[in-house]
N, C-alpha and C positions, 0 to 999 in steps of 0.2 A: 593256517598251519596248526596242527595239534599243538595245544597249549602246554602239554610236558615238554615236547622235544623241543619245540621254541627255547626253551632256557636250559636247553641241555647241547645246543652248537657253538662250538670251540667259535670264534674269528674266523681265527685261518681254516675253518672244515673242508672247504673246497681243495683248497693245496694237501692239506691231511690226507684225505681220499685219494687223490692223485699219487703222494706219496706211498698209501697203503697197498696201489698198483703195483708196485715194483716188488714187492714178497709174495706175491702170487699163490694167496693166504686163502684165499677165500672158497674151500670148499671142506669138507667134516672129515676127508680120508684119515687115517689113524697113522701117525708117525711115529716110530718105537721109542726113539731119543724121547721126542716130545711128551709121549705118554710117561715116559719113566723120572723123566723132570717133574710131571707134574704129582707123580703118585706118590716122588719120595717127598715131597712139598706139601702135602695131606696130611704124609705121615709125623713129618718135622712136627708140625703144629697140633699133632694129634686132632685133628677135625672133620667128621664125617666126608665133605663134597669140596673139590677144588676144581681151577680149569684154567685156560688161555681163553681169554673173550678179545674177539677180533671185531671193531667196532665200525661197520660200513656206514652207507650213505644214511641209510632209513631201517638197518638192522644189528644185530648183535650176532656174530659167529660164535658159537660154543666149540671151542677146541680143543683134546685133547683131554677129555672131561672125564672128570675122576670121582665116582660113585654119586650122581647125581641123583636125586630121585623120581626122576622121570625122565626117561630119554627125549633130549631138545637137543635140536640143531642150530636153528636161529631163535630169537624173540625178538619184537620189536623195542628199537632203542629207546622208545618211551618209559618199559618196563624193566631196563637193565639199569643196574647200581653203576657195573661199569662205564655206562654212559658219563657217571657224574664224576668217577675216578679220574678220565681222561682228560677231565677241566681243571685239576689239580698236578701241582707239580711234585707232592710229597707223596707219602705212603697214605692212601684213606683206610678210614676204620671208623665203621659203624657196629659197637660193641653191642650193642640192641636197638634194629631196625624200627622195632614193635614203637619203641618208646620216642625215638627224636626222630624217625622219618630219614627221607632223604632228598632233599631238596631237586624239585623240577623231574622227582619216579615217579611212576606209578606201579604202587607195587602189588599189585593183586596176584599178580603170579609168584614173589617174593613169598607172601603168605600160602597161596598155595598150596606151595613145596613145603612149607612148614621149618621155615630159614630163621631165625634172628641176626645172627652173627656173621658180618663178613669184613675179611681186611684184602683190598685189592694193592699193588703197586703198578708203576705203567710201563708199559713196556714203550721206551722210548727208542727213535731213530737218531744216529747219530747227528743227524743236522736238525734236531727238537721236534719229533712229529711225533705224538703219541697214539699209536696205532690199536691199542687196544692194553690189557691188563693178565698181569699171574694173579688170580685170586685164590683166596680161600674163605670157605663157607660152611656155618654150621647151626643144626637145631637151635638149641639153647646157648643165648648170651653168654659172654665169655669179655674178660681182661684181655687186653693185646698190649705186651709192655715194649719198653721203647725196645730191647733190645730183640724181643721178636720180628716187631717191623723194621729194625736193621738186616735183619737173615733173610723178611720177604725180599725188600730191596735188592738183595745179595745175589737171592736164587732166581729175581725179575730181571737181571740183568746175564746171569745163566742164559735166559731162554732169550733174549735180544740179542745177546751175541751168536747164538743159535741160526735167528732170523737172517741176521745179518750174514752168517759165512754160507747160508741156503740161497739166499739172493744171488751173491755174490757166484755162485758158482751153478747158479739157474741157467745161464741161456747153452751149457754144455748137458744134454740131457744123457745120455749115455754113461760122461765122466761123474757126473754128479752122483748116480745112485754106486756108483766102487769106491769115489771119496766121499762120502757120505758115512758107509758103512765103515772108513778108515778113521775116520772123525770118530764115531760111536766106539769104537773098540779105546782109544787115545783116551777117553773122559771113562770108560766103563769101571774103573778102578776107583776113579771119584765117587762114582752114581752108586756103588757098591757100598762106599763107606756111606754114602747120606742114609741110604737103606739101613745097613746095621746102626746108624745113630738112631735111627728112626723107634726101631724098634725096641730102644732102647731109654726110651722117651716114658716117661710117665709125671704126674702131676708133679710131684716133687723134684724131679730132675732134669725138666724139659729148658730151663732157665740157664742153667750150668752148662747142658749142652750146647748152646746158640754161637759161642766164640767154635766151638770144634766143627759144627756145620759151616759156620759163615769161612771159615777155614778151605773146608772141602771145596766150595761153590766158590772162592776165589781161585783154587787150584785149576776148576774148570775152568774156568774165565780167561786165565794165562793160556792154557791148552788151546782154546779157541782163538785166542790174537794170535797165537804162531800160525795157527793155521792160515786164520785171513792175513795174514801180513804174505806165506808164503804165497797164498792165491794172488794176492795185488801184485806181488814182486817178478809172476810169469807173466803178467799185461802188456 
């Protein structure tokens, strides 16, 4: 076995996998919700490149990826940070890649793209499966204070509750894209303010805003339980 990925598999990988079956994740189409979680998520932290990494058997899914600089679909899980994120149960943050590495990457495509900076959270299953990560990425190094990586965590579990009410209302194909679209309109009032906070972000003021975002992104979170509550409750 390639000597990176060897020390980059969870235990449980095989249950993982199987688990990651059931969100039916795995291919690059463009989802608008999705896209717009992750762009006001860029923008919160004010950082070039973000995305949802969807972490398969033997690859990395790029999803929903937001100004990268090179259009990539998959890489291989040797060379994804995400890969290491998923073995952790906190928020990871490598404030400078260049300088401490990442235990069991290979990052020659890290340097590539011309990366230092990246803090991932995971996107976890309700019954502990960590399917992959909301990251964010950028050129040059950078601080990530606690209360930033409270907002990722905030806005990682946005996009898992997300996954979650998608699953959940996956095997109705027809019904799904009209409540889908019913969903996106219910959260659009949220996604509007994380936008204007966004934009509203600058070096000096991006600190102060983190309680008014992590605000928004729990307002979403409520929004999304009524929903999946309502869906389990017609079963």
């Amino acid at each position: 076995m390639n000597p990176f990925l060897s020390s980059l598999l969870p235990a449980d990988d095989e249950v993982r996998v199987r688990a990651l079956d059931r969100y039916q994740l795995l291919d690059a189409r463009s989802e608008k919700v999705l896209d717009d979680v992750v762009a006001a998520t860029a923008r919160l932290f004010g950082v070039s490149n973000a995305m949802l990494s969807i972490v398969e058997k033997d690859t990395v899914l790029v999803k929903a990826p937001y100004n990268l600089p090179a259009p990539i679909e998959r890489v291989p899980r040797e060379q994804s940070v995400c890969s290491a994120t998923i073995l952790q149960d906190d928020t990871t943050v490598f404030e400078d890649v260049e300088k401490t590495g990442v235990p069991g990457v290979d990052l020659t495509l890290v340097r590539q793209l011309g990366l230092h900076f990246y803090a991932g959270h995971n996107l976890r299953t309700p019954d502990g499966h960590n399917l992959g990560t909301l990251c964010i990425l950028d050129g040059p190094p950078r601080r990530f204070t606690p209360a930033e990586r409270s907002l990722l965590s905030r806005l990682a579990a946005v996009v898992m509750r997300l996954l979650e009410l998608r699953r959940v209302l996956g095997p109705h194909t027809g019904l799904t894209a009209s409540l889908w679209e019913i969903v996106y309109r219910a959260i659009g009032e949220q996604l509007k303010r994380l936008t204007d906070l966004a934009q509203r972000i600058g070096p000096a003021t991006g600190r102060q805003l983190s309680p008014a975002a992590a605000q928004e992104a729990g307002a979403i979170v409520g929004i999304i339980d009524q929903f999946l509550a309502s869906t389990l409750q017609r079963r």
